[in-house]
Residue, then its C-alpha position, 0 to 999 in steps of 0.5 A: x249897135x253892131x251884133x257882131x264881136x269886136x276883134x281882137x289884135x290876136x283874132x285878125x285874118x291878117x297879121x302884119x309882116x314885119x319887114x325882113x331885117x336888113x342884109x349886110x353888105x355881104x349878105x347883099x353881095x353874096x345874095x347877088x351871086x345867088x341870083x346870077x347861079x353861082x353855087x356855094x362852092x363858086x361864091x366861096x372861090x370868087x370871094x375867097x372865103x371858106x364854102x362853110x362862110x357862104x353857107x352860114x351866110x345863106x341860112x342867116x338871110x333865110x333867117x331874115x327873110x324869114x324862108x325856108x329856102x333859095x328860091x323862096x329867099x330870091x323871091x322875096x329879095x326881087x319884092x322887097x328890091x334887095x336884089x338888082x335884075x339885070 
């Protein structure tokens, strides 16, 4: 008989991640333009949506991601495969 306390789902060290949700096709797109430089205003210019759409777009992938921020957002988009290294 053990002496040591079961643990409980709550009392584990490591909780698992959930996998981020999926990205849509523009997310995809502009998470891309992220890793090849482009700034939001250039994204916007190249695909001729408004910079406010890139944005929205940015902090929505963030959101998913679960990131606070590009880089961590490049990050985690090269370890989960969502983007392509040239």
């Amino acid at each position: 008989m053990s002496t040591y306390p079961k643990l409980k789902k709550a009392d584990t060290p490591f909780p698992k991640r959930k996998r981020p949700e999926a990205l849509t096709d523009r997310e995809q797109e502009i998470l891309q333009l992220i890793w090849t430089g482009l700034k939001n205003k250039e994204i916007a210019q190249q695909l001729e949506i408004s910079v406010k759409t890139v944005e929205a777009h940015r902090a929505n992938m963030m959101k998913k991601v679960r990131v606070s921020n590009a880089a961590q957002l490049l990050n985690a988009a090269i370890q989960e495969g969502m983007i392509q290294i040239k």
